[in-house]
C-alpha positions as CSV (number, residue, x, y, z in Angstrom):
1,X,0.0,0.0,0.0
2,X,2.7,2.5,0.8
3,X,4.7,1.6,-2.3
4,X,1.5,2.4,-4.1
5,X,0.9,5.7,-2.7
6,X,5.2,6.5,-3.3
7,X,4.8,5.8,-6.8
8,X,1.6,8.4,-7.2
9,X,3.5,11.1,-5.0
10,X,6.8,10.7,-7.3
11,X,4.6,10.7,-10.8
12,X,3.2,13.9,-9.2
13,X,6.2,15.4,-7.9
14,X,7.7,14.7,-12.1
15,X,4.6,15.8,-13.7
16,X,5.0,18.9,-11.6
17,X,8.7,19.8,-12.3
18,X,7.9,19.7,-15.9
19,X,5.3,21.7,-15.8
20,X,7.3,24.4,-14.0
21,X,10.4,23.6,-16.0
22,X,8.3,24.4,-19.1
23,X,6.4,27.5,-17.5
24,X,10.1,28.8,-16.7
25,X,11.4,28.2,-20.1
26,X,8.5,29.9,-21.8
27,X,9.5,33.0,-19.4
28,X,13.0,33.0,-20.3
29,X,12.8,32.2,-23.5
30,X,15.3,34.0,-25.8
31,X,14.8,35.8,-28.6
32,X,16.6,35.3,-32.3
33,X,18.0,38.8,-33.5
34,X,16.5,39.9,-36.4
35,X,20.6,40.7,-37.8
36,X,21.4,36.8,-37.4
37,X,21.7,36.6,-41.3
38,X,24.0,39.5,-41.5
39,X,26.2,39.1,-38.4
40,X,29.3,37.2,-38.6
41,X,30.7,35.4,-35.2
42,X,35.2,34.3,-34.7
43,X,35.7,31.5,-32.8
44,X,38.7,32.0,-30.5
45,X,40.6,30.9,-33.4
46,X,39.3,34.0,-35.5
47,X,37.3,32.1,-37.9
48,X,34.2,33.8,-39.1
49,X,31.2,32.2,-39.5
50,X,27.3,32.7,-40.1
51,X,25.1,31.1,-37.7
52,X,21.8,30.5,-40.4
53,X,24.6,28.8,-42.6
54,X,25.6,25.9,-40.0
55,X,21.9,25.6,-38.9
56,X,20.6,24.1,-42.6
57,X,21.9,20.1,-42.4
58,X,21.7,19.4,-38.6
59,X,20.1,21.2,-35.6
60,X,23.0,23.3,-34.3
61,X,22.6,23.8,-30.3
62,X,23.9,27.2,-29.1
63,X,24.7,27.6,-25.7
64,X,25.3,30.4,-23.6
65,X,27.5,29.9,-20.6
66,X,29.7,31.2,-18.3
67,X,33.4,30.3,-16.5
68,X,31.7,31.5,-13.8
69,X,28.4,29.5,-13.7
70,X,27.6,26.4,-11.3
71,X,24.9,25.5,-13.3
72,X,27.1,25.1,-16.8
73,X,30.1,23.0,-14.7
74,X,27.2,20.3,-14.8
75,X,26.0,21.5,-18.2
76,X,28.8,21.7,-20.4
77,X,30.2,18.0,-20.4
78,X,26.9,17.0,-21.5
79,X,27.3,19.5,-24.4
80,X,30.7,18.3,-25.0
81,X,29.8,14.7,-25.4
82,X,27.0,16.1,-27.7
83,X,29.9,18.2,-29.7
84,X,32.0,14.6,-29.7
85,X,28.8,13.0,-31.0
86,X,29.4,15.2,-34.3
87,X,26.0,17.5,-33.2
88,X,27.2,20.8,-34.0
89,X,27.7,23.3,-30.9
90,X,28.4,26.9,-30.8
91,X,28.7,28.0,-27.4
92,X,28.9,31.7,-26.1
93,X,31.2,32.1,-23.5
94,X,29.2,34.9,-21.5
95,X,31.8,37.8,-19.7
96,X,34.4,34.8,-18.6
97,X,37.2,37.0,-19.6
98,X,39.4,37.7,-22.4
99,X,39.9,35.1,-24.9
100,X,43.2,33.4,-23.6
101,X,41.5,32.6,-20.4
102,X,38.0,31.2,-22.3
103,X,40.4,29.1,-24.0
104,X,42.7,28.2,-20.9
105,X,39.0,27.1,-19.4
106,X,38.3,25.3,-22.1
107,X,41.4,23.4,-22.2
108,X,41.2,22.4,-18.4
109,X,38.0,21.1,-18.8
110,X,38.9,18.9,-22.3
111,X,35.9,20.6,-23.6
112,X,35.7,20.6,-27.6
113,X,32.9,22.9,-28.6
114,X,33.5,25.6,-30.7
115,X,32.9,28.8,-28.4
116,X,33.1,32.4,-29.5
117,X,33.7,34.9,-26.3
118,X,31.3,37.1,-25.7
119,X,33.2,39.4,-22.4
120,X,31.1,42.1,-22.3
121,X,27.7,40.2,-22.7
122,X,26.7,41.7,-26.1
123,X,25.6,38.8,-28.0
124,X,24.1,37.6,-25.3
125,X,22.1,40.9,-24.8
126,X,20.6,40.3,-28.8
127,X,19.4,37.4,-28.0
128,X,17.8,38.2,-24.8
129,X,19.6,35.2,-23.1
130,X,19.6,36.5,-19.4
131,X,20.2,33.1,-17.4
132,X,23.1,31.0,-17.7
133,X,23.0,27.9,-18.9
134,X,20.6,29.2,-22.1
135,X,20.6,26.7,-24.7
136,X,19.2,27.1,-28.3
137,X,18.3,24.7,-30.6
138,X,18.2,26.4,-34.1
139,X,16.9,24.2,-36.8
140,X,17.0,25.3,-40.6
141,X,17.9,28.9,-39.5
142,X,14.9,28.9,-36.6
143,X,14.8,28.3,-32.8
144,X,12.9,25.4,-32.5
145,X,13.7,25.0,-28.4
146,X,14.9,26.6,-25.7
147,X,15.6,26.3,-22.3
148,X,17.5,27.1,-19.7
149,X,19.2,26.0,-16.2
150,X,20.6,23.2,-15.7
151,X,20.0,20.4,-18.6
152,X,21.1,16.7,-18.3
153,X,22.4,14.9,-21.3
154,X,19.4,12.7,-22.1
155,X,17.4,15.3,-21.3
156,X,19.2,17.5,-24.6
157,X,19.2,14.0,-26.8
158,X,15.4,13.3,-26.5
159,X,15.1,17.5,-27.5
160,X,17.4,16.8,-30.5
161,X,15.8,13.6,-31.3
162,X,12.3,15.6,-31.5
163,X,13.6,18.6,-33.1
164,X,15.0,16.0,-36.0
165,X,11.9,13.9,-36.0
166,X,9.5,16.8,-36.1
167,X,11.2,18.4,-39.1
C-alpha cells in the first residue's frame, strides 16, 4: 500500500517539475535577433562564420555559458559529449574573460565545442539570453527549443531527437 501511494507522489512530484520547468522556459525564453543573417561570429581561433549557414543540415545547439556558472560545470560535459557525438555546438562564452583565459578554461576542462567569447555580454544581450546555462536549438535557421538551467544529457538528446523527427 505505501509503495502504491510513493509511486503516485513521485509521478506527481515529475509531472510537476515539468510543468514548471516548461512554465520557466516559456519565461525566459530567448529571442533570435533579427541581424542573425547579417552578423558574422570568430571563434577564439578567428574564424568567421554565419550562424543560419551551420543551422541548414543538422540542428546546431547554441549555448550560452559562463566560467563563472555552477549550473554550466554540470551543463557543459553533456554538451561536450554532444559536440563529440558530431551534433554541431556553438557555445557563447558569456563575460568569462578575455579570450586566452575562455580558451585556458576550455582546455582544463577537455571541452571541444566551438565557443566564441562574448566578455562584455553583447551577443548575449541580442538574443535576450539572461540566465546561464541558455541553450538554443536552431533548426534550418529557426529556434525550435529553448531552455535554460541546468540540462542533463538525455534530457538535450530526447530535445534533438524531436527537433530531427519533427522536421
Amino acid at each position: 500500500m505505501n509503495l502504491k501511494k510513493l509511486l503516485k507522489n513521485s509521478v506527481s512530484l515529475v509531472l510537476t517539475f515539468i510543468i514548471v520547468s516548461s512554465i520557466l522556459d516559456f519565461i525566459r525564453k530567448p529571442e533570435i535577433p533579427p541581424e542573425i543573417n547579417t552578423t558574422a561570429l570568430y571563434d577564439l581561433q578567428g574564424n568567421g562564420f554565419f550562424l543560419p549557414q551551420i543551422a541548414q543540415d543538422k540542428p546546431v545547439l547554441v549555448y550560452f555559458w559562463g566560467t563563472w556558472c555552477g549550473y554550466c560545470r554540470y551543463t557543459s560535459p553533456a554538451i561536450n559529449d554532444l559536440a563529440k557525438e558530431g551534433y554541431p555546438v556553438i557555445s557563447i562564452a558569456l563575460r568569462s574573460g578575455n579570450a586566452s583565459e575562455v580558451k585556458e578554461y576550455l582546455s582544463e576542462h577537455n571541452y571541444i565545442f566551438t565557443t566564441v567569447n562574448d566578455p562584455q555580454g553583447e551577443i548575449a544581450q541580442k538574443w535576450q539570453a539572461n540566465v546561464t546555462p541558455t541553450i538554443i536549438i536552431l533548426n534550418k535557421g529557426k529556434m525550435d527549443l529553448a531552455t535554460t538551467g541546468w540540462t542533463s544529457y538525455w534530457g538535450l538528446k530526447v530535445r534533438l531527437f524531436f527537433t530531427e523527427f519533427l522536421s
